[in-house]
NUZALO-167424 format. One record per residue (C-alpha): y, x, z. Coordinates in pm, whole numbers, padded with zeros to 5 digits, always signed. Layout:
YXZ ...
This chain:
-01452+06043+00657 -01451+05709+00496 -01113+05616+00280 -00937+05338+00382 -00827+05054+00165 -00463+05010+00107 -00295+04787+00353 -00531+04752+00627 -00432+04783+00998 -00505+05172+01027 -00284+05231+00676 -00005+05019+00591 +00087+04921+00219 +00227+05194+00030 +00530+05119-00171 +00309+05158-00515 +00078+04871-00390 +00382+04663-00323 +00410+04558-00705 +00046+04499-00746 -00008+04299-00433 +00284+04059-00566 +00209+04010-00911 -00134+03920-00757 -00006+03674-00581 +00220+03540-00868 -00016+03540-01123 -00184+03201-00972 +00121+03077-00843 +00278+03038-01207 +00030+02790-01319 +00002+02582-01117 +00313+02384-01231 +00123+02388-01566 -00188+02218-01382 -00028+01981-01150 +00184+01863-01462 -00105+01807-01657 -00288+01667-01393 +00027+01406-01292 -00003+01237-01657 -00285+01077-01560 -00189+00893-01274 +00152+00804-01416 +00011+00716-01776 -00211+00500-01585 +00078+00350-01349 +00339+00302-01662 -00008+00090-01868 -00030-00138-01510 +00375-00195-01571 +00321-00324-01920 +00074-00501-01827 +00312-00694-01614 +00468-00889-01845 +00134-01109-01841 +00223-01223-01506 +00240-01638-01489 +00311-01844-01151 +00013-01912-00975 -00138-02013-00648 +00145-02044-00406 +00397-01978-00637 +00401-02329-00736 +00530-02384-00438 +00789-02129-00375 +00952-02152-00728 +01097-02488-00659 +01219-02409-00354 +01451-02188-00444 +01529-02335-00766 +01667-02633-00539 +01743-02513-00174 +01793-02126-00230 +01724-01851+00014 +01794-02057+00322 +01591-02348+00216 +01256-02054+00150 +01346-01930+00496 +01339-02268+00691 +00995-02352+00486 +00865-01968+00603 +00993-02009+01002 +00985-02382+01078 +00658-02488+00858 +00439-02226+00724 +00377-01894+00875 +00732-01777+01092 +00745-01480+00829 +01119-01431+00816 +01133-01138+00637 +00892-01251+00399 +01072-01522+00270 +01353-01283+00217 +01166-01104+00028 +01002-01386-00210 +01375-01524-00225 +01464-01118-00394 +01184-01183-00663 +01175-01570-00687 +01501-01613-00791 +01461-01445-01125 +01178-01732-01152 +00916-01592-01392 +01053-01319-01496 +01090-01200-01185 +00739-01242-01111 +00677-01017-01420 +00938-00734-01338 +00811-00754-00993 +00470-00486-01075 +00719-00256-01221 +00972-00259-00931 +00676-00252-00615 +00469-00010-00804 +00804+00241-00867 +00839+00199-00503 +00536+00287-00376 +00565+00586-00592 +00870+00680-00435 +00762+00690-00074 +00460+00819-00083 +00650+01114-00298 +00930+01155-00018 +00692+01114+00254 +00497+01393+00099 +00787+01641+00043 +00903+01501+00379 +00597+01558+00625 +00546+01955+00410 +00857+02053+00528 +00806+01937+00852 +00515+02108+00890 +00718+02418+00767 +00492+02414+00425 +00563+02461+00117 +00402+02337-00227 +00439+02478-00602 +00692+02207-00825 +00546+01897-00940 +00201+01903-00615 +00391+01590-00431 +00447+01416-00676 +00088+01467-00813 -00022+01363-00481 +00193+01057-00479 +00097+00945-00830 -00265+00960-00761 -00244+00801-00390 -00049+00522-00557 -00289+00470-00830 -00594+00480-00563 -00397+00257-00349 -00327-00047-00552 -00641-00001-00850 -00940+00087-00642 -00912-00232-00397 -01153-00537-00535 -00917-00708-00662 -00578-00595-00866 -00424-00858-00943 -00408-00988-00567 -00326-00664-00474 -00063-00532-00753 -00003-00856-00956 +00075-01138-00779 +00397-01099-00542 +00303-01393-00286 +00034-01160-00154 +00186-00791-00239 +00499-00872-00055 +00246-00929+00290 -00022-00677+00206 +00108-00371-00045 +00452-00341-00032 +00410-00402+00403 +00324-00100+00430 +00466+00127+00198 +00789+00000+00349 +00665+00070+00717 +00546+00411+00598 +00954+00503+00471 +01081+00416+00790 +00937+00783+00914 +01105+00977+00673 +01447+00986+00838 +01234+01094+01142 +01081+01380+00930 +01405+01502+00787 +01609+01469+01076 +01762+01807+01159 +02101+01748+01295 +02187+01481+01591 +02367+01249+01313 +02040+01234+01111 +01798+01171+01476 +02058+00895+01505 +02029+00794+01140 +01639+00821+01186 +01656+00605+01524 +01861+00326+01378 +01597+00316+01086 +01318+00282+01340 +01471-00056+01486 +01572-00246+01135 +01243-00149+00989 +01044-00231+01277 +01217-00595+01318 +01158-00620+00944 +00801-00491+00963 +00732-00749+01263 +00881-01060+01073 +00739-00966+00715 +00367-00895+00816 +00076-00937+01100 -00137-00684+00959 +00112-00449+00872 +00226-00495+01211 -00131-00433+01418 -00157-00063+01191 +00184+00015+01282 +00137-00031+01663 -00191+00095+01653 -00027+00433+01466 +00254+00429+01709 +00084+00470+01989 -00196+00754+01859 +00110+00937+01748 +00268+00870+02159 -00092+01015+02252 -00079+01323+02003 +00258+01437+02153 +00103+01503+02466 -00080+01800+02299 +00219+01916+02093 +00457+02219+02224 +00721+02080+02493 +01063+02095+02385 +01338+01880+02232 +01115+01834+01870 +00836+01640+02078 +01126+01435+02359 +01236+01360+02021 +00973+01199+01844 +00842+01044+02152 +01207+00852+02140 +01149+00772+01808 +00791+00607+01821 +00925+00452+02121 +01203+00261+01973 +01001+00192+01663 +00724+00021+01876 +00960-00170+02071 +01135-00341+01784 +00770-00415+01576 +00692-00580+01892 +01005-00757+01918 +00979-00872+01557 +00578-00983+01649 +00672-01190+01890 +00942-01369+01675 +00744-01439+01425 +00448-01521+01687 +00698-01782+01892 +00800-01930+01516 +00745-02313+01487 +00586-02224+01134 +00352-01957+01314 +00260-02217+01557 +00178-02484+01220 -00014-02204+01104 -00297-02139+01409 -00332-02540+01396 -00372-02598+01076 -00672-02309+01130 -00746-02430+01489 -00665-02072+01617 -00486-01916+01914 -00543-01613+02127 -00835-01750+02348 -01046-01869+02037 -00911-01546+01855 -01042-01356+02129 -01350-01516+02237 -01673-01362+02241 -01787-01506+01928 -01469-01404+01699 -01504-01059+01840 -01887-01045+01726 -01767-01214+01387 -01474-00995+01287 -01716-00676+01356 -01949-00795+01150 -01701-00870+00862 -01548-00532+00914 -01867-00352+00890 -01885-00533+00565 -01578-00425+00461 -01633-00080+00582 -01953-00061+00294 -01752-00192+00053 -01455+00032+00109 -01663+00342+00135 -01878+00323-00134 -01604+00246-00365 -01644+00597-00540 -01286+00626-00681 -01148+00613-00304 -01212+01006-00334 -00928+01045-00565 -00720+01056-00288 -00945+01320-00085 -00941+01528-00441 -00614+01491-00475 -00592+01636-00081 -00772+01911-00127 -00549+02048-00444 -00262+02043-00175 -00434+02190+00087 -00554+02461-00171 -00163+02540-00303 +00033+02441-00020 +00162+02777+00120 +00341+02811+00526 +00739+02819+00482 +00798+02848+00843 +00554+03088+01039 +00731+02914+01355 +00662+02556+01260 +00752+02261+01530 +00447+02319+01769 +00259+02028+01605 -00076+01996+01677 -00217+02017+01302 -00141+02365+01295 -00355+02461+01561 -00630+02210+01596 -00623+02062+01322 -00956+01835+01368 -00790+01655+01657 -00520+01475+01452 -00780+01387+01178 -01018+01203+01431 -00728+01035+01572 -00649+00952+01240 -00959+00792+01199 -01008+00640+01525 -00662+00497+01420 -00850+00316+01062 -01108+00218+01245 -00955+00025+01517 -00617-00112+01359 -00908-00197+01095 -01097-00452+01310 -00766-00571+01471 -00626-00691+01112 -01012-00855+01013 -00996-01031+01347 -00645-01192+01292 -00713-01269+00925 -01074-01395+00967 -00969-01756+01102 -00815-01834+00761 -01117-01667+00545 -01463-01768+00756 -01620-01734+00450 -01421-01577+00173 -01349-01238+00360 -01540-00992+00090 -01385-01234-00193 -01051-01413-00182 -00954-01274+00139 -00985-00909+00009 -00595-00917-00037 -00528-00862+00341 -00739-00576+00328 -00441-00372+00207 -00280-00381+00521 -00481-00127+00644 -00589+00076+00302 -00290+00231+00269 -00340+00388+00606 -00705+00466+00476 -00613+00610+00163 -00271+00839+00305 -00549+00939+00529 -00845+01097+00298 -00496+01252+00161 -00462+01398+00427 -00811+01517+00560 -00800+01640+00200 -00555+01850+00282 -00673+01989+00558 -01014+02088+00384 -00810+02300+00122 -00619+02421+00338 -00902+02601+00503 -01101+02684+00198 -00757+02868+00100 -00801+03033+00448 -01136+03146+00374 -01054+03323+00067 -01376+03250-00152 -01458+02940-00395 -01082+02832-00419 -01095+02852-00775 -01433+02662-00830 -01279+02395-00534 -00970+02365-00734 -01138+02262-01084 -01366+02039-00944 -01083+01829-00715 -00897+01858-01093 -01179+01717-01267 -01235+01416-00994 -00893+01300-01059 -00910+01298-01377 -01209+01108-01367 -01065+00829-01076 -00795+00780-01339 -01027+00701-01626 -01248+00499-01420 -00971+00289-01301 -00862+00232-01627 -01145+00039-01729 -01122-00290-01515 -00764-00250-01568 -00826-00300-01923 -01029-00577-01853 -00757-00746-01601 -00509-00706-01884 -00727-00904-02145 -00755-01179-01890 -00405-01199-01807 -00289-01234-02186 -00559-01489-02216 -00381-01698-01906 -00030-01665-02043 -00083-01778-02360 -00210-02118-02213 +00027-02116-01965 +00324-02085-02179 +00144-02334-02456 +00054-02587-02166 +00449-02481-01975 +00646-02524-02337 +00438-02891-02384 +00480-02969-02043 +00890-02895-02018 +00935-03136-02387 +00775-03421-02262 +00942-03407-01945 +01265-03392-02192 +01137-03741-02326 +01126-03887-02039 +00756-03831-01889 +00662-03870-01506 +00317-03822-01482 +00112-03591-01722 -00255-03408-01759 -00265-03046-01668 -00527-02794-01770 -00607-02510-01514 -00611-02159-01594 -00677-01939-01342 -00702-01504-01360 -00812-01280-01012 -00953-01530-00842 -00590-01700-00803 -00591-02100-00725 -00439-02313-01008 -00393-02693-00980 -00752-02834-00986 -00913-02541-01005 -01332-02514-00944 -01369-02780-01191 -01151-03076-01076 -01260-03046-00744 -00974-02850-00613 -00642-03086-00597 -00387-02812-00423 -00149-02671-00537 -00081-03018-00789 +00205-03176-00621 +00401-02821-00635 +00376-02781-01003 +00453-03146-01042 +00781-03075-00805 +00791-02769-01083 +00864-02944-01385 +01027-03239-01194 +00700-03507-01231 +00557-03762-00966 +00230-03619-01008 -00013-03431-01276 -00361-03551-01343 -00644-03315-01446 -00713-03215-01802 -01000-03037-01947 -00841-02989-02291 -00610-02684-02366 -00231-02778-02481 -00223-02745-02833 -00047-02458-03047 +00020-02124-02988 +00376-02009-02900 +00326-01647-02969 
């Protein structure tokens, strides 16, 4: 006879293994906190530096314009400029109005305040989609997860300061779809029939909102929508999946809605002249062929952007610790199949992808991989939620095999780690440009405001430009806009173009 081992199928556990078997268990389980605490200073050392840095933020590019808007016609005069003359965005101009009216500083608090946000829902959504799943992770894993997505999110893209810095284009690009992305988490804590109520009534504001604040944001959202209509139909029948079908239902109708407001706007219509678009030349032959090529480009530079794999690191240290809470679950197909929902998740990039480059192309022919990386972001979130989640997925069946956790788990440790040090380079660099800009701005802005006091109507201005942002006569003198909204700025006819810097330092 051969002796069994203690707890098999033949010979069940023996009250003496019981203690053994549990401390086991434990023994990994209590530090963890201590790791994914460690781990989380890095990301959030990294996010509280790119708040400082903030305070470097200057009014640039189209903020020229905005600024004196709102300084003399107020929210409803930046809404009738968004709908009736530039781009329909409703929502958007409530939005700039939030931030605007605090004038610059609100442009410099405005890092701090998108960046905490992002934090936040990518945190709840985390904590929020676990549960659902009936899963479980040790204290302090979502939040590491939603530090380090964050960080990937807004400091791995091209360009930073487009992306994180400047509020004209985070409103439409960054914070687009980090807002979309909290309109599920009423839908993924909704357990009683107040909160599926709750959760529905979320759907419609945020989708109206979503569809008046964003195009791109409002392709990935659709496109999302509807692979997460088509996943249902693999999902367990009953009330959970009637449910959520509701819910992506109602959602979809009101981004829709809001599309075709903002679509139908006299300022949207502006817009597609003043680019000579519209939905045949949009659609032709030649625009599809264009916008593939561009998003193949994109594609190369997004995936061999090394620090992108934060995010999948970051994913597999959940997947690894994560542990089931609900043996049950809710029938959802990741529990079962779990490589169906991740190639629908990528077919999802991929297409809502070339959608966004194909919109956004008309106003960028030829500045896609440089000024126009800003609209990438519309679709990057998505990207980067998702290597999160395939992440997840692969440590989540490592963990299921049993062997090389512990090897998997220090090297996904050590990549994060590493993402966050990398990113903190350029981010060092950013910041020396930025102080370099404000200083002349506030010089040239403090010169600019006394002579204005003495009675001046038309003075020189020197550009001064940081992320590839458009200043008044920028590329040498040969660039005129935006001049006659920083004269309307500091209440001039007109400025003329300067090469020398204003004169003494104010700080």
């Amino acid at each position: 006879m051969t002796a069994e081992a203690s707890g098999t199928s033949d010979t069940p556990p023996t009250t003496d293994d019981a203690p053994h078997r549990q401390h086991d268990e434990q023994a990994p389980k209590s530090r963890t906190p201590l790791l994914a605490a460690a781990l989380t200073v890095f990301p959030l050392a990294l996010l509280a530096g790119s708040f400082w840095i903030g305070r470097l933020v200057r009014p640039g590019g189209d903020d020229w314009c905005f600024l004196p808007v709102l300084r003399d016609d107020g929210v409803s005069g930046m809404i009738g400029k968004f709908y009736l003359h530039d781009n329909g965005r409703i929502a958007n101009a409530l939005m700039v109005a939030l931030y605007g009216a605090g004038g610059v500083a609100g442009q410099q608090w405005y890092a701090t305040a998108s960046g905490l946000l992002i934090l936040a829902v990518v945190w709840a959504v985390t904590a929020s989609a676990l549960r659902s799943a009936g899963r479980t992770a040790p204290r302090g894993v979502p939040l590491l997860v939603a530090a380090m997505t964050a960080v990937v999110f807004l400091f791995a893209t091209p360009n930073t300061y487009k992306t994180f810095y400047w509020p004209a284009s985070s409103v439409s690009h960054t914070v687009a779809p980090a807002l979309a992305a909290a309109a599920v988490i009423p839908l993924l804590r909704a357990r009683s029939r107040r909160g599926r109520i709750f959760a529905l009534g979320v759907a419609v504001v945020a989708g109206l909102f979503v569809g008046t604040l964003s195009e791109g944001t409002s392709i990935v959202a659709v496109v999302l929508l509807c692979t997460a209509l088509l996943l249902s139909l693999r999902s367990r029948p009953g009330p959970a999946r009637g449910y959520t079908r509701l819910w992506c239902g109602v959602a979809l109708a009101a981004v829709v809605t809001g599309m075709i407001i903002l679509y139908t706007s006299p300022g949207s219509r502006a817009r597609r002249d003043r680019f000579d678009t519209g939905a045949t030349s949009v659609f032709d032959p030649g625009s599809l062929a264009g916008a593939l090529r561009a998003f193949g480009d994109i594609l190369g530079a997004v995936l061999t952007t090394w620090t992108y794999l934060g995010a999948l690191a970051v994913g597999i240290l959940l997947g690894l610790l994560m542990r089931e809470s609900d043996p049950a679950g809710d029938g959802s197909p990741t529990r079962t199949r779990p490589l169906v929902p991740a190639l629908a998740g990528v077919a999802a990039f991929l297409v809502s992808g070339y959608l966004c480059t194909l919109i956004t192309l008309p106003a960028f022919p030829h500045s896609m991989m440089s000024y126009g990386t800003r609209t990438w972001n519309d679709y990057l979130f998505g990207y980067v939620l998702l290597l999160a989640g395939i992440g997840a997925l692969l440590g989540a069946a490592l963990r299921a095999r049993g062997r090389g956790t512990a090897a998997a788990t220090g090297t996904a440790a050590v990549l994060c780690a590493a993402v966050c040090v990398g990113l903190a380079v350029p981010l060092a660099g950013l910041a020396h440009d930025m102080d370099v800009r404000a200083r002349h701005w506030d010089r040239q802005d403090r010169l600019l405001r006394e002579e204005v006091a003495g009675g001046a109507e038309v003075l020189p201005y020197v550009p001064a430009s940081v992320g590839q942002m458009r200043d008044p006569f920028g590329n040498h003198g040969r660039s005129v806009w935006p001049a006659a909204c920083t004269a309307q700025y500091y209440h001039l006819k007109r400025i003329t173009y300067a090469t020398r810097p204003a004169p003494g330092p104010t700080r």
